[in-house]
PQR file of N, CA, C, O and H, with PARSE charges and radii, in Angstrom:
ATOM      1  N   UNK A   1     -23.759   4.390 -15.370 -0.4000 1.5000
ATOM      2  CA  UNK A   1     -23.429   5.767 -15.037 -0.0000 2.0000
ATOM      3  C   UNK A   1     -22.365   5.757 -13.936  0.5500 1.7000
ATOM      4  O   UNK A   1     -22.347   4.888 -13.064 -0.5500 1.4000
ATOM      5  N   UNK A   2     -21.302   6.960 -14.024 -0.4000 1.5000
ATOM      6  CA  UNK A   2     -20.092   6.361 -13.120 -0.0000 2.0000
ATOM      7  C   UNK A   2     -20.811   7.868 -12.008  0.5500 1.7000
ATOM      8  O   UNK A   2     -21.176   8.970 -12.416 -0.5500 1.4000
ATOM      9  H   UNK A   2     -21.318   7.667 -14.732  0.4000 1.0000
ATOM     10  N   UNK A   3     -20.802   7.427 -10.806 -0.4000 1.5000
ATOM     11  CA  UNK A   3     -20.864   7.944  -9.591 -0.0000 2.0000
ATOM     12  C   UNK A   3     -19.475   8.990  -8.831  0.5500 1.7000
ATOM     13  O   UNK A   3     -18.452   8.573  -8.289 -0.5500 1.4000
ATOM     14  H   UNK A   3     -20.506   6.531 -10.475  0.4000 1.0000
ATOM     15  N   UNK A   4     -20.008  10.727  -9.089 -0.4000 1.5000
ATOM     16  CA  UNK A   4     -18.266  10.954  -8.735 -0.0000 2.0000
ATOM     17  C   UNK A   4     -18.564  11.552  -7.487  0.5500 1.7000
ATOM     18  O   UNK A   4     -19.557  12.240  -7.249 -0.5500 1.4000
ATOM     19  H   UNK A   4     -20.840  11.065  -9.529  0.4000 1.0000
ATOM     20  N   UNK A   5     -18.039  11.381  -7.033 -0.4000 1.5000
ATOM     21  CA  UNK A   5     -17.841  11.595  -5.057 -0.0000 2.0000
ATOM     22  C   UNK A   5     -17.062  13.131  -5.109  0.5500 1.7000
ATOM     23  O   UNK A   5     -16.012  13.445  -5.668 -0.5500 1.4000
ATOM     24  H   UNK A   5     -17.233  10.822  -7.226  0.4000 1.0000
ATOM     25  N   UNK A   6     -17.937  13.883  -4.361 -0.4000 1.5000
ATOM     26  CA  UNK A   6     -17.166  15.156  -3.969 -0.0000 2.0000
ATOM     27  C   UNK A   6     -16.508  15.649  -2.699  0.5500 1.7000
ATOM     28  O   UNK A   6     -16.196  16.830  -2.547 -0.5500 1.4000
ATOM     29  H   UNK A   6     -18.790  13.628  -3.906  0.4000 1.0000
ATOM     30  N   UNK A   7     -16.287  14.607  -1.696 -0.4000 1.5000
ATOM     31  CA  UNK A   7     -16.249  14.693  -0.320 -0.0000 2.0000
ATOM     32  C   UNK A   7     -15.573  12.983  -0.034  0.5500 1.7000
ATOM     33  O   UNK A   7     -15.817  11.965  -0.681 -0.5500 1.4000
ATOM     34  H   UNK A   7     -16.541  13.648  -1.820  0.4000 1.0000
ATOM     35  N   UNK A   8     -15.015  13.093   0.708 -0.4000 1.5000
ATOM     36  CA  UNK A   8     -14.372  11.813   1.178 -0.0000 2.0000
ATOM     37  C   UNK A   8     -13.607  12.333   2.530  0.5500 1.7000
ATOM     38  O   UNK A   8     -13.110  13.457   2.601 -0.5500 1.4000
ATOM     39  H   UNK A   8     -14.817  13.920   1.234  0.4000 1.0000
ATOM     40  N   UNK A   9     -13.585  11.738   3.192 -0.4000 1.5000
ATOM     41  CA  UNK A   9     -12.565  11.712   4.529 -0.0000 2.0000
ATOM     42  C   UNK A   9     -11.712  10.864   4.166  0.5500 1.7000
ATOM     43  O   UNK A   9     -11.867  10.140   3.183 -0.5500 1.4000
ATOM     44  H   UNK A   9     -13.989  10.825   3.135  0.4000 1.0000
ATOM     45  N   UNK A  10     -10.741  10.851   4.894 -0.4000 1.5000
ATOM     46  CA  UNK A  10      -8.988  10.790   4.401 -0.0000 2.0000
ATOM     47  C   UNK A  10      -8.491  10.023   6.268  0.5500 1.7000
ATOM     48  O   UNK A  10      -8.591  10.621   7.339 -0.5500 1.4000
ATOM     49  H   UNK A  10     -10.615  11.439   5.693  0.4000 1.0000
ATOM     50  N   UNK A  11      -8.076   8.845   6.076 -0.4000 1.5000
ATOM     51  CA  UNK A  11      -7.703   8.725   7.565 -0.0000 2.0000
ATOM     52  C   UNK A  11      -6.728   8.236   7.378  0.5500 1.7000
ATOM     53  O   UNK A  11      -6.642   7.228   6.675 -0.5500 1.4000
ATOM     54  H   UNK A  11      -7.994   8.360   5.206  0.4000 1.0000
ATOM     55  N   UNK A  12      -5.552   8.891   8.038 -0.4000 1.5000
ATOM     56  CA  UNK A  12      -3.975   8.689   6.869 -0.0000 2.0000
ATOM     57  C   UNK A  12      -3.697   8.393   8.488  0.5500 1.7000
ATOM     58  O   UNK A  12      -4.120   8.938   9.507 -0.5500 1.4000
ATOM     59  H   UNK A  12      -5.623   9.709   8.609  0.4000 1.0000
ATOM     60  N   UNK A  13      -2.790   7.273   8.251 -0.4000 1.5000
ATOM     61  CA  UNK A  13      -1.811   6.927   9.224 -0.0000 2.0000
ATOM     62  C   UNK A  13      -2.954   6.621  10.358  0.5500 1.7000
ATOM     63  O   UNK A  13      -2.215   6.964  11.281 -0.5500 1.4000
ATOM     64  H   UNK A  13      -2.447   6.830   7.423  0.4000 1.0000
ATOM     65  N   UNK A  14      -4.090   6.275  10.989 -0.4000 1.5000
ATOM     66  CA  UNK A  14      -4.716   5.582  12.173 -0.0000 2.0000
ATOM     67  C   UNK A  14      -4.706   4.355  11.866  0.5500 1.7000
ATOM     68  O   UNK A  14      -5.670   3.829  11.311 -0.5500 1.4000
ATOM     69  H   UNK A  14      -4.690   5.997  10.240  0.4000 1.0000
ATOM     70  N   UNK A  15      -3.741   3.784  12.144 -0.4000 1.5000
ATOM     71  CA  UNK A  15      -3.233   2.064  12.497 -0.0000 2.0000
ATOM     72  C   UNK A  15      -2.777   1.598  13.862  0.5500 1.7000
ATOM     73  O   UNK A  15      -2.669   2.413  14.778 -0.5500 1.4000
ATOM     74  H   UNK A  15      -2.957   4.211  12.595  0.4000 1.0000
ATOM     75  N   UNK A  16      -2.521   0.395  14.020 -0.4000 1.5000
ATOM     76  CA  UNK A  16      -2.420  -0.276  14.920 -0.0000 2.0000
ATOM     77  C   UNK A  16      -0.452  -0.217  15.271  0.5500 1.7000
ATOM     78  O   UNK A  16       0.130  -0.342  16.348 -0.5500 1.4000
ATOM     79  H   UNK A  16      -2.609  -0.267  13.276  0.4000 1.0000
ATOM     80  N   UNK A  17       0.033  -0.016  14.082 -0.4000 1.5000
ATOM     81  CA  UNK A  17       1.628   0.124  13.693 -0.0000 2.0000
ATOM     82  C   UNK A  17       1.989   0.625  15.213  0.5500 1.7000
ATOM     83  O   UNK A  17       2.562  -0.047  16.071 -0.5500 1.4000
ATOM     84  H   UNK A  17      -0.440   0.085  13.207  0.4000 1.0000
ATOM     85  N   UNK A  18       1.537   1.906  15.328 -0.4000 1.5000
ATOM     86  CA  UNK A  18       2.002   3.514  16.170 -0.0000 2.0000
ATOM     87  C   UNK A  18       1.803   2.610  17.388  0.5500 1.7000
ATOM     88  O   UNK A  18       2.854   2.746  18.013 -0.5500 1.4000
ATOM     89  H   UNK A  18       1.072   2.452  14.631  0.4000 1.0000
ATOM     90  N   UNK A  19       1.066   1.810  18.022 -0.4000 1.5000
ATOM     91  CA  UNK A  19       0.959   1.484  19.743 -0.0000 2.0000
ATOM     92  C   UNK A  19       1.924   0.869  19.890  0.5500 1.7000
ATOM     93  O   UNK A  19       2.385   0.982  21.026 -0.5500 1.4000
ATOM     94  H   UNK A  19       0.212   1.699  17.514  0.4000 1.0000
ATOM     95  N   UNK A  20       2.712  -0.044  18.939 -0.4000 1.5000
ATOM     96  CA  UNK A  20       4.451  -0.718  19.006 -0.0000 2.0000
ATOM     97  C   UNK A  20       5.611   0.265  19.042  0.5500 1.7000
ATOM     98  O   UNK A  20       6.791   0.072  19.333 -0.5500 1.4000
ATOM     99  H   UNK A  20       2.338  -0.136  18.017  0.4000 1.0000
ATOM    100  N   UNK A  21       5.163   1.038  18.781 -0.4000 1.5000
ATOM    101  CA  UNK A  21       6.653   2.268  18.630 -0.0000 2.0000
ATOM    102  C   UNK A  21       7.143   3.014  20.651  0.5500 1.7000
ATOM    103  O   UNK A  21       6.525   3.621  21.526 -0.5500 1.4000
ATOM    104  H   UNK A  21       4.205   1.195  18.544  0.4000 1.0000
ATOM    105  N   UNK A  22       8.605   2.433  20.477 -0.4000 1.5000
ATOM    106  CA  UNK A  22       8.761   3.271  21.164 -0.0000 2.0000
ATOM    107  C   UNK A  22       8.298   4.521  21.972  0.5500 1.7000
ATOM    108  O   UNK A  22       8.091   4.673  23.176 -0.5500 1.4000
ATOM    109  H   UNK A  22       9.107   1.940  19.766  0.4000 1.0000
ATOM    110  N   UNK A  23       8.208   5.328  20.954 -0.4000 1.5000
ATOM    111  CA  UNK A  23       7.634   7.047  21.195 -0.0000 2.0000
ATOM    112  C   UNK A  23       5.955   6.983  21.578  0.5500 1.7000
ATOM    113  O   UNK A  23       5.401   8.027  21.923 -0.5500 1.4000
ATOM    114  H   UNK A  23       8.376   5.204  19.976  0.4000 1.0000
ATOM    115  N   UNK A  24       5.436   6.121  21.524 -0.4000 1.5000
ATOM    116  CA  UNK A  24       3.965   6.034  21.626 -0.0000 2.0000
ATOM    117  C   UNK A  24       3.338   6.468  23.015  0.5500 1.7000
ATOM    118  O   UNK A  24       3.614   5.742  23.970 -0.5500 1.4000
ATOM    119  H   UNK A  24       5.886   5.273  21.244  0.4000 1.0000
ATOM    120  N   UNK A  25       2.844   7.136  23.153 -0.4000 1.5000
ATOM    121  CA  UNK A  25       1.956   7.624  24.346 -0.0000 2.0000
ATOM    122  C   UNK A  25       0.349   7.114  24.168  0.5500 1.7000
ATOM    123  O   UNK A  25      -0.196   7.232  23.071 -0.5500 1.4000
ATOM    124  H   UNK A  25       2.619   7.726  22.377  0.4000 1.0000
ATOM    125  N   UNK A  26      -0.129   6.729  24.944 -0.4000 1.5000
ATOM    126  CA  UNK A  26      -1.591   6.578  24.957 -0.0000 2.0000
ATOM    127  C   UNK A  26      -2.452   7.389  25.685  0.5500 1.7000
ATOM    128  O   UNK A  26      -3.600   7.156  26.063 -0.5500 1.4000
ATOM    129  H   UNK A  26       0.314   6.633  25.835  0.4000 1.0000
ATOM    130  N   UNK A  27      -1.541   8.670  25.878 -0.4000 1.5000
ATOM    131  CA  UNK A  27      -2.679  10.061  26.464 -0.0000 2.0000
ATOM    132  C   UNK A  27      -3.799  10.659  26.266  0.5500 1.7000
ATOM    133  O   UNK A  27      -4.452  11.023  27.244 -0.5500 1.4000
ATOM    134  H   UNK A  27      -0.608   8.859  25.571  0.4000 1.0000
ATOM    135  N   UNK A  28      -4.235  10.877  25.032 -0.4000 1.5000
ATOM    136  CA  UNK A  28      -5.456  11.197  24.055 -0.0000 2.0000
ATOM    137  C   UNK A  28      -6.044  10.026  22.891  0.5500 1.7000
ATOM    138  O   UNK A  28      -6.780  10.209  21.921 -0.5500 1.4000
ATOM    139  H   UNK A  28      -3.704  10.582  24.238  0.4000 1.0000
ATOM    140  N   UNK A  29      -5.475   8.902  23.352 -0.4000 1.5000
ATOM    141  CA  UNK A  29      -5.799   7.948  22.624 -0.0000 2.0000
ATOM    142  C   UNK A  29      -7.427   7.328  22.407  0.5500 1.7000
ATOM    143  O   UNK A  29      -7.955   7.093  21.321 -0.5500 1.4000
ATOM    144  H   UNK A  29      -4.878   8.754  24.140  0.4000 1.0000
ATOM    145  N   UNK A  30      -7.800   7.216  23.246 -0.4000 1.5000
ATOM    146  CA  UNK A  30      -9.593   6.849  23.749 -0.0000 2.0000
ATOM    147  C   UNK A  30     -10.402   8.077  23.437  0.5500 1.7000
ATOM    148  O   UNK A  30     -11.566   7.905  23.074 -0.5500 1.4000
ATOM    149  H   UNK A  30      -7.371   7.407  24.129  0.4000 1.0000
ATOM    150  N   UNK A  31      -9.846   9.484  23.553 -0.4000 1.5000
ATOM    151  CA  UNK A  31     -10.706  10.410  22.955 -0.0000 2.0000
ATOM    152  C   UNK A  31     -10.702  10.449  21.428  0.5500 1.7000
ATOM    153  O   UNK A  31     -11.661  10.590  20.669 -0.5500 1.4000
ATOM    154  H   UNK A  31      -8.901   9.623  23.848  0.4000 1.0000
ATOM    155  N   UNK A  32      -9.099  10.257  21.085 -0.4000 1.5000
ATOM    156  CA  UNK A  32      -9.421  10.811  19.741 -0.0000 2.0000
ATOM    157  C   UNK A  32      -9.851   9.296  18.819  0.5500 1.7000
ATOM    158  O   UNK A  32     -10.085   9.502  17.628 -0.5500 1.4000
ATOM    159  H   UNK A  32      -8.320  10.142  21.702  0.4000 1.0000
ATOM    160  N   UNK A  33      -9.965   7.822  19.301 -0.4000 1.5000
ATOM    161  CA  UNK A  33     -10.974   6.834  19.118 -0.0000 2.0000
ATOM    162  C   UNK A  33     -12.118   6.851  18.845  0.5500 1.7000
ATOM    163  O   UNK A  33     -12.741   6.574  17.820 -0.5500 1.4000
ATOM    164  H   UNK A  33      -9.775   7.655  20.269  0.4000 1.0000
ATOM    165  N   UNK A  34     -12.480   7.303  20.125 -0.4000 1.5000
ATOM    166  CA  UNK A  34     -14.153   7.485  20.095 -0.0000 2.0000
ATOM    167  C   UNK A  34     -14.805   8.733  19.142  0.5500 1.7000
ATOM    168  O   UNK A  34     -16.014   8.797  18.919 -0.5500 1.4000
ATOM    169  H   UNK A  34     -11.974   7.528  20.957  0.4000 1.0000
ATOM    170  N   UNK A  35     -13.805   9.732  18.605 -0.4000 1.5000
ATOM    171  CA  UNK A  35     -14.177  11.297  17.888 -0.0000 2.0000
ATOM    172  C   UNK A  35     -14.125  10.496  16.587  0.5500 1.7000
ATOM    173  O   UNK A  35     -15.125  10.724  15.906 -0.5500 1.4000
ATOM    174  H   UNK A  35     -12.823   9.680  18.787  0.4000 1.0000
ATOM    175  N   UNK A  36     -13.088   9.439  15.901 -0.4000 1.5000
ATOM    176  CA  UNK A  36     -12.983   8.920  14.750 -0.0000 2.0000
ATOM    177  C   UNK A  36     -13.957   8.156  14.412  0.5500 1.7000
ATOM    178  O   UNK A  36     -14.504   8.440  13.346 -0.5500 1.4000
ATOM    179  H   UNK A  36     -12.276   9.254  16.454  0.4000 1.0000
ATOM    180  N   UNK A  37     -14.574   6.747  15.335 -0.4000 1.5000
ATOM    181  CA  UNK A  37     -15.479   6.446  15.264 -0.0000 2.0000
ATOM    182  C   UNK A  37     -16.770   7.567  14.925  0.5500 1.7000
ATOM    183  O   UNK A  37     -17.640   7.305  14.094 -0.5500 1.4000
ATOM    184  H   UNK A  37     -14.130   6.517  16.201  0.4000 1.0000
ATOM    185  N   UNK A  38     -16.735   8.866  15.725 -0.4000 1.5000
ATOM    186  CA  UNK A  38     -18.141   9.293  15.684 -0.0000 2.0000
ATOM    187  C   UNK A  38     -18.356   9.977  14.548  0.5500 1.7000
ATOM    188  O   UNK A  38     -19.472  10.322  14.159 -0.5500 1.4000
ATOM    189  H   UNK A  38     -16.029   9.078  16.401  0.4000 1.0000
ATOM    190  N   UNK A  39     -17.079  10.242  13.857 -0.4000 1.5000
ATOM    191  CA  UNK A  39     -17.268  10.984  12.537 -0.0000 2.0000
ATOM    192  C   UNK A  39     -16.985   9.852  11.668  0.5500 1.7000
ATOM    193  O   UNK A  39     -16.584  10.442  10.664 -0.5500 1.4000
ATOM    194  H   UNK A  39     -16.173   9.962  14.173  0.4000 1.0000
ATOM    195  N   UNK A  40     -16.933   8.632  11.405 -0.4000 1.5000
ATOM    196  CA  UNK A  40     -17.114   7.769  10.589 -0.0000 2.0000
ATOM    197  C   UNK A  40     -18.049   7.596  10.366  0.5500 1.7000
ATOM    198  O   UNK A  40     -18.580   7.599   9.256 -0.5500 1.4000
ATOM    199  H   UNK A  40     -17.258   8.153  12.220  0.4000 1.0000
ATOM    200  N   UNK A  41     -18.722   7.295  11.897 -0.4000 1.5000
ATOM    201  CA  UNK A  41     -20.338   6.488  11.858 -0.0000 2.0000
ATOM    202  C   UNK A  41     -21.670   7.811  10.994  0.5500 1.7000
ATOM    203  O   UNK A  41     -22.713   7.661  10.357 -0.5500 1.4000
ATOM    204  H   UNK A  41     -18.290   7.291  12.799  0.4000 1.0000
ATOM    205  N   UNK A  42     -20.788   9.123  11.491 -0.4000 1.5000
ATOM    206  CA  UNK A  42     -21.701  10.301  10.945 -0.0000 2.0000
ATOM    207  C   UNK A  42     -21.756  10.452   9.470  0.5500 1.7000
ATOM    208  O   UNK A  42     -22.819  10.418   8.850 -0.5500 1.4000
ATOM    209  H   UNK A  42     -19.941   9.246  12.008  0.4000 1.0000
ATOM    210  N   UNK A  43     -20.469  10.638   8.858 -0.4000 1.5000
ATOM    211  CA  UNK A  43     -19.944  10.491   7.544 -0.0000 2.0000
ATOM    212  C   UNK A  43     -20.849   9.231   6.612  0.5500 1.7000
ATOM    213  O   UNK A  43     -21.249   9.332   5.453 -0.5500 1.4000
ATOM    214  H   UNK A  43     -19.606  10.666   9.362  0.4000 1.0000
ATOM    215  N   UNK A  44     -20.998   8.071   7.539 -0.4000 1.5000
ATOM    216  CA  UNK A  44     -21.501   6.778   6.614 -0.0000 2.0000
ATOM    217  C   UNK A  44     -23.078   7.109   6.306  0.5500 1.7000
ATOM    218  O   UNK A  44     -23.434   6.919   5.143 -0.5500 1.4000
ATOM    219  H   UNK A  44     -20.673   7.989   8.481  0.4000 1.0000
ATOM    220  N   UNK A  45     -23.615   7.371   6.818 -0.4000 1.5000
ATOM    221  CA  UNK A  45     -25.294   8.247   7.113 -0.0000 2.0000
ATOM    222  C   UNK A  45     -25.326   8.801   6.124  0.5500 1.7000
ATOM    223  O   UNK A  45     -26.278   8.536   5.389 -0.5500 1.4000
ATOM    224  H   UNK A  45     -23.326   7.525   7.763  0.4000 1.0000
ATOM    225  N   UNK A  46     -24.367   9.758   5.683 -0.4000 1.5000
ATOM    226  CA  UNK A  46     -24.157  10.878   4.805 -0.0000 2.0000
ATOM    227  C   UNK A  46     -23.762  10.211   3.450  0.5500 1.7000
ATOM    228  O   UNK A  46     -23.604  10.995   2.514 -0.5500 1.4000
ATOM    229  H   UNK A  46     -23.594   9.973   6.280  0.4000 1.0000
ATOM    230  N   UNK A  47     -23.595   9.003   3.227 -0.4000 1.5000
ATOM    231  CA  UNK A  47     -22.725   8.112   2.250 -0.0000 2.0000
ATOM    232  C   UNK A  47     -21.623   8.933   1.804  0.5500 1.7000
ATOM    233  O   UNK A  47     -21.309   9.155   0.634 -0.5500 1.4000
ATOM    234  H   UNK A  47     -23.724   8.367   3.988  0.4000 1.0000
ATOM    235  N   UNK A  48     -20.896   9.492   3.175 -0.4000 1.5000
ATOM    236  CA  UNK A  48     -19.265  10.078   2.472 -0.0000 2.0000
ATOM    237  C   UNK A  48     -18.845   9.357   3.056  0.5500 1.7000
ATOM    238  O   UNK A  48     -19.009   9.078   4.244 -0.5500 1.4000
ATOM    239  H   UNK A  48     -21.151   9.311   4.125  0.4000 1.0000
ATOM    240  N   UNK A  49     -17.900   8.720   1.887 -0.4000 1.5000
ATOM    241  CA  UNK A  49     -16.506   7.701   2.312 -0.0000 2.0000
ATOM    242  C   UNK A  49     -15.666   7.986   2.552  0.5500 1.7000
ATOM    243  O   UNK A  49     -15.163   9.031   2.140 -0.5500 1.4000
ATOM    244  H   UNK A  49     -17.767   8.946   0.922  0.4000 1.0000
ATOM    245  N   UNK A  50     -15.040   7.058   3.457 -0.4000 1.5000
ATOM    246  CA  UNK A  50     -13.593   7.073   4.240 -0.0000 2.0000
ATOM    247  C   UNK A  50     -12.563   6.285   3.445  0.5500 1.7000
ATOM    248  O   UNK A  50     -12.933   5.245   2.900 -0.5500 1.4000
ATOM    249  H   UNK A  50     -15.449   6.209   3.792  0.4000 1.0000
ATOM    250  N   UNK A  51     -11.684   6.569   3.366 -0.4000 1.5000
ATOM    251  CA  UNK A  51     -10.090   5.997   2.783 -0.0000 2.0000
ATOM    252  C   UNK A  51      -9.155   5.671   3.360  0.5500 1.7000
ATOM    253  O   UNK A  51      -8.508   6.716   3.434 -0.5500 1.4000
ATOM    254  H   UNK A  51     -11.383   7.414   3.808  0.4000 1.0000
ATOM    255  N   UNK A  52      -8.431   4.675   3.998 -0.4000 1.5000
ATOM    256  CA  UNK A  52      -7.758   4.915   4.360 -0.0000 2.0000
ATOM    257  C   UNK A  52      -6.435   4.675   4.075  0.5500 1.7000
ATOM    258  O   UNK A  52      -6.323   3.461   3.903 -0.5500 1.4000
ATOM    259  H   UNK A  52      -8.956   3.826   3.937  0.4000 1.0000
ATOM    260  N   UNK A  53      -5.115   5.367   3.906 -0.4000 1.5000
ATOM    261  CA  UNK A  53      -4.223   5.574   3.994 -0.0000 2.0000
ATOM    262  C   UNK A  53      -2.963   5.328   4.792  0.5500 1.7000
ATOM    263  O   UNK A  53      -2.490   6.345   5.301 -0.5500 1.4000
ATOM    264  H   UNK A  53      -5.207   6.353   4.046  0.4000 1.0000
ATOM    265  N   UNK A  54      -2.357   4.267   4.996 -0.4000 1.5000
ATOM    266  CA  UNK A  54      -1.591   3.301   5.728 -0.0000 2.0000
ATOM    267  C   UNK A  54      -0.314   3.992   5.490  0.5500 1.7000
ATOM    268  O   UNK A  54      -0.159   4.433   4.351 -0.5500 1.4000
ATOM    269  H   UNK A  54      -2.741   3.442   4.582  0.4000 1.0000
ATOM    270  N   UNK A  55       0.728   4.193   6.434 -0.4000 1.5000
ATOM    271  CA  UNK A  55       2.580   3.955   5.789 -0.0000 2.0000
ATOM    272  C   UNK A  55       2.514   2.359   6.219  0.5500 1.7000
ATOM    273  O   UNK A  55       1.979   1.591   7.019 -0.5500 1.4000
ATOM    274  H   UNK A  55       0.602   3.835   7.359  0.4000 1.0000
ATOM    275  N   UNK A  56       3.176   2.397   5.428 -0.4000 1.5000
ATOM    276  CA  UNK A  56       4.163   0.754   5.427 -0.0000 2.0000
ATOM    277  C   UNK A  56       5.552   0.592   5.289  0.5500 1.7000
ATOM    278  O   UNK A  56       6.111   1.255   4.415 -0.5500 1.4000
ATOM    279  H   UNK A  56       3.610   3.021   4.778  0.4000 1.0000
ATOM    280  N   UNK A  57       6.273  -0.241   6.060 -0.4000 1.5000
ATOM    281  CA  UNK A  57       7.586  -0.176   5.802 -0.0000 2.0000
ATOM    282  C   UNK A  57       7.530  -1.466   5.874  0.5500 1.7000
ATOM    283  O   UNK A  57       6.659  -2.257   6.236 -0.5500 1.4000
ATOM    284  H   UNK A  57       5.819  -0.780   6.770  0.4000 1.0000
ATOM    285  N   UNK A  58       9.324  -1.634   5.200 -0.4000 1.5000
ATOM    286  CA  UNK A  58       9.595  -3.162   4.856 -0.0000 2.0000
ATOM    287  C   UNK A  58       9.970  -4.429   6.457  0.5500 1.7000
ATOM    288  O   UNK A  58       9.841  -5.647   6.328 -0.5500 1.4000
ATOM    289  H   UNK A  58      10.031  -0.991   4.907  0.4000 1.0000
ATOM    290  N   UNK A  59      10.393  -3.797   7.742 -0.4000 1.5000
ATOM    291  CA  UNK A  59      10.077  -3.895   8.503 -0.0000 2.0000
ATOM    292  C   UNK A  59       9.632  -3.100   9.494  0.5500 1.7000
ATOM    293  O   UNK A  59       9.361  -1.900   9.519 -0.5500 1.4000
ATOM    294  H   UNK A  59      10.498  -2.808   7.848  0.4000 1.0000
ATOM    295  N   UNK A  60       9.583  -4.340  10.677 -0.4000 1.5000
ATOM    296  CA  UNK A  60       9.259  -3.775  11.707 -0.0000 2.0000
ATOM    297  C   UNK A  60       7.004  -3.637  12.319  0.5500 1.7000
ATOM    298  O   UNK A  60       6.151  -4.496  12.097 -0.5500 1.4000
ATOM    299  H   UNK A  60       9.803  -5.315  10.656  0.4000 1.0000
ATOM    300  N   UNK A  61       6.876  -2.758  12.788 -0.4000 1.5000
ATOM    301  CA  UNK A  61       5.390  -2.715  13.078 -0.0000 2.0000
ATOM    302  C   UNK A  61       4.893  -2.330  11.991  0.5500 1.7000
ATOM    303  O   UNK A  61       3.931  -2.953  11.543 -0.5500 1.4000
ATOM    304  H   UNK A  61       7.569  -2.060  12.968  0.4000 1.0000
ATOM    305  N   UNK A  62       5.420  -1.209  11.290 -0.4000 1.5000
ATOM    306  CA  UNK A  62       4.863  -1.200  10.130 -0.0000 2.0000
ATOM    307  C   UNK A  62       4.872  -1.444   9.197  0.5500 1.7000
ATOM    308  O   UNK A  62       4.611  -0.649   8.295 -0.5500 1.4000
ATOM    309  H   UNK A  62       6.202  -0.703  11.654  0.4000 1.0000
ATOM    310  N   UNK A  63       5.255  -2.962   8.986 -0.4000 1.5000
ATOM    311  CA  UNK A  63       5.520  -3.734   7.845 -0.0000 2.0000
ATOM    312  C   UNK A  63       4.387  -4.678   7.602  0.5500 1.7000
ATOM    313  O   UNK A  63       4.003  -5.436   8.493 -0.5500 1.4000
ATOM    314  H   UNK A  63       5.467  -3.608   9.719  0.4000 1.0000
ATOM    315  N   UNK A  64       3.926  -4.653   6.596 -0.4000 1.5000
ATOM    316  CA  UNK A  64       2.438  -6.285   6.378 -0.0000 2.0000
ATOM    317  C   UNK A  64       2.805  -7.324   7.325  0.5500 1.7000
ATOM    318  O   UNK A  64       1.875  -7.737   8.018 -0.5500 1.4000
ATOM    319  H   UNK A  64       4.238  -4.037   5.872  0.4000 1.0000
ATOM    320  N   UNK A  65       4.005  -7.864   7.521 -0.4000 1.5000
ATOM    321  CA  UNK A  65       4.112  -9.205   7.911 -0.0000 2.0000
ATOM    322  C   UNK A  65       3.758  -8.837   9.844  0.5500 1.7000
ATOM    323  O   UNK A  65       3.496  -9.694  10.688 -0.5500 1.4000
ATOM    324  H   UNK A  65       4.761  -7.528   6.958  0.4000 1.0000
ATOM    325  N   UNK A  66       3.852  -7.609  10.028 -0.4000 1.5000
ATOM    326  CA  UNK A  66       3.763  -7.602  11.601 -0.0000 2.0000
ATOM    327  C   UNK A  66       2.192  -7.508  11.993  0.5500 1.7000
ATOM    328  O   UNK A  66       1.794  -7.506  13.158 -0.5500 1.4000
ATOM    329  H   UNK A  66       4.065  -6.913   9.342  0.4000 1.0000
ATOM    330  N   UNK A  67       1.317  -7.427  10.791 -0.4000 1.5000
ATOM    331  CA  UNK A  67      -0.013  -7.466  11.102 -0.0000 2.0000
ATOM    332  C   UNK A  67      -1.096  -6.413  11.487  0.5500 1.7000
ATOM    333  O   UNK A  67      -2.318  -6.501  11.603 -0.5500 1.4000
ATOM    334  H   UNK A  67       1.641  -7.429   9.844  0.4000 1.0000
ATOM    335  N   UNK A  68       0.151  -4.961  11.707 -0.4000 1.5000
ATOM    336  CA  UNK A  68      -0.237  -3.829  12.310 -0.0000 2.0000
ATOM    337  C   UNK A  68      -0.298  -2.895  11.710  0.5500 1.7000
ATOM    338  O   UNK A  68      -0.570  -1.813  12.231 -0.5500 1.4000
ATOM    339  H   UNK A  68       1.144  -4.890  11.612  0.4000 1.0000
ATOM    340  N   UNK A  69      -0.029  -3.066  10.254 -0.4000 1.5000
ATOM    341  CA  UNK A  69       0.338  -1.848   8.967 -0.0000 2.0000
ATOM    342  C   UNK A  69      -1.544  -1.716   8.241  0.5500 1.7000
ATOM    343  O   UNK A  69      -1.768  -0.730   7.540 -0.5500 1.4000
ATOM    344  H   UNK A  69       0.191  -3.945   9.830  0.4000 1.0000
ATOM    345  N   UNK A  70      -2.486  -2.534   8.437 -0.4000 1.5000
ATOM    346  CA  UNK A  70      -3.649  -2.052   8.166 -0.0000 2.0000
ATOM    347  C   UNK A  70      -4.585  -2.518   8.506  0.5500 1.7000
ATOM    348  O   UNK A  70      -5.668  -2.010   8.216 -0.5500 1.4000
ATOM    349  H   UNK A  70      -2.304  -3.335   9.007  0.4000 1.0000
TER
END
């Protein structure tokens, strides 16, 4: 029997890429950490899954080879 999911969280773009960039601020960084964690850990309880959703580019931080794209 195939299992269809009506709910999923979506976590598009929370990578490691963004703390290499130039433009990067780490102002709300530890709050909005600890809020992702707490709605993951809440979500998993619930067996709604998370996805996540990476950009990637051919270089740079957000490229596979820099280690930071997922």
């Amino acid at each position: 029997m195939t299992k269809t999911i009506k709910t999923v969280h979506l976590a598009i773009d929370i990578q490691q890429s963004f703390l290499h960039m130039p433009y990067w601020q780490n102002d709300d960084l530890e709050i909005f950490k600890a809020n992702e964690i707490k709605l993951i850990n809440g979500l998993d309880k619930l067996n709604i899954p998370t996805i996540g959703i990476f950009h990637i580019e051919e270089q740079g931080p957000f490229s596979k080879a820099s280690g930071h794209a997922v």
